[in-house]
C-alpha positions as CSV (number, residue, x, y, z in Angstrom):
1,X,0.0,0.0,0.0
2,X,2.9,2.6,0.8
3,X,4.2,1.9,-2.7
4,X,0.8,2.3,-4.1
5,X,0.9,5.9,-2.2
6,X,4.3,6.9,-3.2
7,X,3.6,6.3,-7.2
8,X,0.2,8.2,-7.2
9,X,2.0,11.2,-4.9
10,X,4.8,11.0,-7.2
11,X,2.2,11.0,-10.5
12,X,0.1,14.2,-9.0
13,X,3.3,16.0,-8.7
14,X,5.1,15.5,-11.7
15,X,1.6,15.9,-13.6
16,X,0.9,19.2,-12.2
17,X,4.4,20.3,-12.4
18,X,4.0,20.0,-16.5
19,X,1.6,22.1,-16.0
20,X,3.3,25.1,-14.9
21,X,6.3,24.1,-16.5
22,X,4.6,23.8,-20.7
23,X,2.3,27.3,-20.1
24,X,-0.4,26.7,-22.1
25,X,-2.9,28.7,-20.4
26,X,-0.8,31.7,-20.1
27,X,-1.8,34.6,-21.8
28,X,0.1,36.3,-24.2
29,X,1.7,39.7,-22.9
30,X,0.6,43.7,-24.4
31,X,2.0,45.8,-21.9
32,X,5.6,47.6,-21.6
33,X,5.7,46.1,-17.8
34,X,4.4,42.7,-19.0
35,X,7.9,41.2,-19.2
36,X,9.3,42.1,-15.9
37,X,6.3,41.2,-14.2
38,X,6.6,38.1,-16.1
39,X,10.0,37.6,-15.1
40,X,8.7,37.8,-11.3
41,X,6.6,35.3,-12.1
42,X,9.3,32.9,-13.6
43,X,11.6,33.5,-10.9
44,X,8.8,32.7,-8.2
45,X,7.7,29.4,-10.4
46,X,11.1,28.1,-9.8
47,X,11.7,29.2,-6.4
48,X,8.4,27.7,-5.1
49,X,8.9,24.6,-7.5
50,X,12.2,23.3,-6.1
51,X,10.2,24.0,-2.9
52,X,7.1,21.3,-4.0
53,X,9.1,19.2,-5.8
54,X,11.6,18.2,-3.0
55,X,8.6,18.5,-0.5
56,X,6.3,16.2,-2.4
57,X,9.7,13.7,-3.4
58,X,10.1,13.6,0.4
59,X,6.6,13.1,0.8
60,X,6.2,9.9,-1.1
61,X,9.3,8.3,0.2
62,X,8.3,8.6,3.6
63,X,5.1,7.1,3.1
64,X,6.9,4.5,1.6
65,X,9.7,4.1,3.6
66,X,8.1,4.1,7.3
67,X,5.0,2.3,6.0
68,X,3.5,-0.5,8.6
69,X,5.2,-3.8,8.5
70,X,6.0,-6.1,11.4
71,X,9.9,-4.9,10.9
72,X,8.7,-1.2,11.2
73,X,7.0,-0.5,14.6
74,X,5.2,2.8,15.6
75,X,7.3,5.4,17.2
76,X,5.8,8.9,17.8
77,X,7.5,12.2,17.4
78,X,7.3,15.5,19.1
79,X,9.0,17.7,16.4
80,X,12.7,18.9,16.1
81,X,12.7,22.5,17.6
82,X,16.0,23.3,15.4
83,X,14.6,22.0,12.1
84,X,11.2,24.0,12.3
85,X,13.2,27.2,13.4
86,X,15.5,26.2,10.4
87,X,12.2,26.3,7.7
88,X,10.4,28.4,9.1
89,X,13.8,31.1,8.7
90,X,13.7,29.8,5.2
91,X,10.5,30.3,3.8
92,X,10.4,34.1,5.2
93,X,13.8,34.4,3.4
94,X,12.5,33.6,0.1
95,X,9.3,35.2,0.8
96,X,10.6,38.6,1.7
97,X,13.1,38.2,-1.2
98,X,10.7,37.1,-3.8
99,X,8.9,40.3,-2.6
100,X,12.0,42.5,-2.9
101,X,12.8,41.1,-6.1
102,X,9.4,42.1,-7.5
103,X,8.7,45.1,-5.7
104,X,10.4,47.7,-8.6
105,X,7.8,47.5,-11.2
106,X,5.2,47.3,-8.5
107,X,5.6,50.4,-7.2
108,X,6.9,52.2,-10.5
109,X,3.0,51.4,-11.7
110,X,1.4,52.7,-8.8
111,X,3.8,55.5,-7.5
112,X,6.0,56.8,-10.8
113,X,4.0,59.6,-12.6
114,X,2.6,58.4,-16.3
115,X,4.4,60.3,-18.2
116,X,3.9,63.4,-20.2
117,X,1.2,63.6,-22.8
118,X,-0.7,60.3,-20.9
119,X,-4.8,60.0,-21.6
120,X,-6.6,60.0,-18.7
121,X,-9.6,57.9,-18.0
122,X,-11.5,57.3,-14.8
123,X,-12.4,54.0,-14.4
124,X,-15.8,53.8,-11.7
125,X,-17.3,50.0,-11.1
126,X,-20.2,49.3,-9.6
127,X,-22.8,46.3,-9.3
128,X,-22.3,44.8,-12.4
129,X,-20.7,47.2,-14.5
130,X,-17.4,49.1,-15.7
131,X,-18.1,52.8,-16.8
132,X,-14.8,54.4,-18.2
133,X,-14.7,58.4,-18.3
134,X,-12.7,60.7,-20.5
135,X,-12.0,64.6,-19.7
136,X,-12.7,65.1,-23.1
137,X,-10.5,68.3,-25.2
138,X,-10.3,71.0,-22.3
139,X,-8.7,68.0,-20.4
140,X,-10.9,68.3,-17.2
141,X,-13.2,66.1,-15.6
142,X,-16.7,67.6,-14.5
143,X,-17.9,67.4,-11.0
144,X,-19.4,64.9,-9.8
145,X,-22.3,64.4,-7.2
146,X,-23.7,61.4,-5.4
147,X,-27.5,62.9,-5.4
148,X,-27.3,63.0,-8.7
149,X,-26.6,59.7,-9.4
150,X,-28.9,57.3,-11.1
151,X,-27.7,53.8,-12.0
152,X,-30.3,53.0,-14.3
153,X,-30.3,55.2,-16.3
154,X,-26.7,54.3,-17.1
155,X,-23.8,56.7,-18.7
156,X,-23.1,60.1,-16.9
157,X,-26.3,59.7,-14.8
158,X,-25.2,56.3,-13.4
159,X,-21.9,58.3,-12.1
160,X,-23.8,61.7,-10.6
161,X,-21.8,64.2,-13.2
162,X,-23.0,67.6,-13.1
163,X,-23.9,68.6,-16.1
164,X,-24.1,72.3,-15.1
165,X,-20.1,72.2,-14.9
166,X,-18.5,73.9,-17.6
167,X,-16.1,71.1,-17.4
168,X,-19.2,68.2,-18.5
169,X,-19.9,69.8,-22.1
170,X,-17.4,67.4,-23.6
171,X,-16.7,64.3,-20.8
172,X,-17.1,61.3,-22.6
173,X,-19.2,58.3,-20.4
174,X,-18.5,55.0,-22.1
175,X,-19.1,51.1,-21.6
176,X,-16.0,50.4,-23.5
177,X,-12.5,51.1,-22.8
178,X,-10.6,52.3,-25.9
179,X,-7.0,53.8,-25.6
180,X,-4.0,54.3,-28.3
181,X,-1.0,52.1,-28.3
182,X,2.1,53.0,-27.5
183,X,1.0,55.5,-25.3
184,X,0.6,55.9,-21.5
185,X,-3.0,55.7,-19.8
186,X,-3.4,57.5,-16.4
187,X,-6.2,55.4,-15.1
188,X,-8.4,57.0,-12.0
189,X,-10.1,53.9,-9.9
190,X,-13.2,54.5,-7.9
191,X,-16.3,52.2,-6.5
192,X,-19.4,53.0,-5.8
193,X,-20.5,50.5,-3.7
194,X,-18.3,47.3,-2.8
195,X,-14.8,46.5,-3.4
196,X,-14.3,45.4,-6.9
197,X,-10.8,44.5,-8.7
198,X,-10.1,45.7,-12.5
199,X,-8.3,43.2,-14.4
200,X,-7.1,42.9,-17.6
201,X,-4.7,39.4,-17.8
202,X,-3.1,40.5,-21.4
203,X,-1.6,43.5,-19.5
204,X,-1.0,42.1,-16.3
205,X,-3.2,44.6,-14.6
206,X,-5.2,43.8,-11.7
207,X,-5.6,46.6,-9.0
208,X,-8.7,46.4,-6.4
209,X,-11.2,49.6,-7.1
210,X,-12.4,50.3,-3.4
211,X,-15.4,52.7,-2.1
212,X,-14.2,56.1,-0.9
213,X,-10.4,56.0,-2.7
214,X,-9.2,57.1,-5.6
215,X,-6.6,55.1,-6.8
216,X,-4.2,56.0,-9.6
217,X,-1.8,54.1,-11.6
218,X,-0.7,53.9,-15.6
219,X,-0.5,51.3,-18.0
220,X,1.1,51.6,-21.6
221,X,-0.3,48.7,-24.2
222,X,1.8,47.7,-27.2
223,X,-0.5,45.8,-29.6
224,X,-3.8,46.6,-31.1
225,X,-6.8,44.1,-30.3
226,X,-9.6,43.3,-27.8
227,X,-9.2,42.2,-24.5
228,X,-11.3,41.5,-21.9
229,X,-11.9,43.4,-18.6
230,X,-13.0,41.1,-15.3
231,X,-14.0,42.0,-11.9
232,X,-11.4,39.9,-9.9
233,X,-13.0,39.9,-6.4
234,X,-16.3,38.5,-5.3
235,X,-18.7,41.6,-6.0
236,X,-22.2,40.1,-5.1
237,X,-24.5,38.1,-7.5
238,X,-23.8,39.6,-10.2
239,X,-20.2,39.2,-10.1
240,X,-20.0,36.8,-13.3
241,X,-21.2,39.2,-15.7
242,X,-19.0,41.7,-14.3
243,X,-16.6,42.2,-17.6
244,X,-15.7,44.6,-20.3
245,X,-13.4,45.7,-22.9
246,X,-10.3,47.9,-23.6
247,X,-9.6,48.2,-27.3
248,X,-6.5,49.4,-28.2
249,X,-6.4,51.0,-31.2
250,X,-3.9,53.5,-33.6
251,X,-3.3,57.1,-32.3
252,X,-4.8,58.0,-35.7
253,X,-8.1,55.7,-34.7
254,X,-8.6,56.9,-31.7
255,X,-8.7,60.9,-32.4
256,X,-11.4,59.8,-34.8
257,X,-13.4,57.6,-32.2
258,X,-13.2,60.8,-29.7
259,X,-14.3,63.4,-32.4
260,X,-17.1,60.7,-33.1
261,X,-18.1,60.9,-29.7
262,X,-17.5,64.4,-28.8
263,X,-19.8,65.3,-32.1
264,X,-22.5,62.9,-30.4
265,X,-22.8,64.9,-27.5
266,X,-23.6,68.1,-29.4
């Protein structure tokens, strides 16, 4: 029976570690930090595979090894102080230094400035929906007020702009997030109601949207398409149908999708 154990450990673990190891379900990267977050993600597969391998290797021999025979009695152990001080120093070593390792492009998303000439968008989910706005030509987003929202009725209603703001003649309210390539977006998160988490997998994006902050980070993609937008936390009921789009489109493309919409608000 131990051998029995120790084959079908063994078989789980080298099955799964295919797995990880061929990538087939990893999505192809668009985004100018898509390789180094990538790289994180390599160096942390190996790190933490070493760690499974040698743990489930171990595994399976001992179950074969010390499994009950008349020649093997039971004898119980209390632990080995100095081994579990010894792994549990090592796996906050590797922890804290997979953490430093990756920590660079983290925080040059979230704390760096976009750079100059970036489009910004606020990006506002609620319950079950993504609304992306755009400041439009004068470059300014119109007030906003909470008694004036209205989530059924969708667009700038369902966010409480103001249209009496000088600043609302030309925000743009869309269901679909279209940005230029090669260029930096200046995204603006907000929630309305619960937290939510915006996510976009092609870009390695995913950032929690939470009631009450406004959170800022930039992205850059490099190839034109359609990707899909999830929620990434548990948002309620509706949390399945959660999802959206960013296309990403030519600079040329996208002036003549914002004149198109600019002209519709006339």
């Amino acid at each position: 029976m131990g051998l029995v154990l120790l084959c079908i450990i063994w078989l789980i673990t080298f099955a799964s570690s295919y797995f990880f190891v061929a990538r087939d379900w990893w999505p192809h990267a668009i985004s100018a930090s898509a390789p180094y977050i990538d790289h994180q993600f390599h160096v942390t597969f190996i790190a933490m595979g070493i760690v499974f391998l040698a743990a489930q290797i171990g595994l399976g021999w001992f179950v074969w090894r010390y499994r009950a025979s008349a020649n093997h009695p039971v004898r119980y152990s209390h632990g080995n102080t100095r081994l579990e001080i010894i792994w549990t120093a090592l796996t906050a070593l590797l922890f804290v230094g997979l953490n430093l390792v990756g920590s660079p492009i983290w925080a040059a998303e979230r704390f760096r400035s976009a750079e100059a000439g970036a489009v910004p968008i606020e990006v506002t989910a609620m319950q079950f929906a993504w609304y992306f706005r755009y400041p439009g030509r004068d470059g300014k987003f119109a007030r906003t007020d909470p008694k004036l929202e209205d989530a059924s009725a969708g667009g700038e209603a369902a966010l409480g702009v103001d249209t009496s703001d000088p600043a609302a003649k030309d925000d743009i309210v869309t269901g679909r997030l279209v940005v230029p390539v090669n260029r930096d977006i200046d995204l603006s998160l907000r929630a309305h109601d619960v937290i939510h988490s915006f996510f976009i997998p092609q870009m390695r994006f995913k950032q929690d949207a939470v009631p009450g902050l406004n959170i800022h980070m930039h992205i850059r993609p490099l190839t034109i398409g359609e990707y899909e937008i999830a929620c990434a936390e548990l948002c309620g009921l509706g949390h399945y149908k959660m999802h959206g789009i960013m296309q990403v489109v030519s600079e040329a493309d996208y002036e003549k999708w914002l004149a198109a919409r600019e002209a519709d608000k006339q």
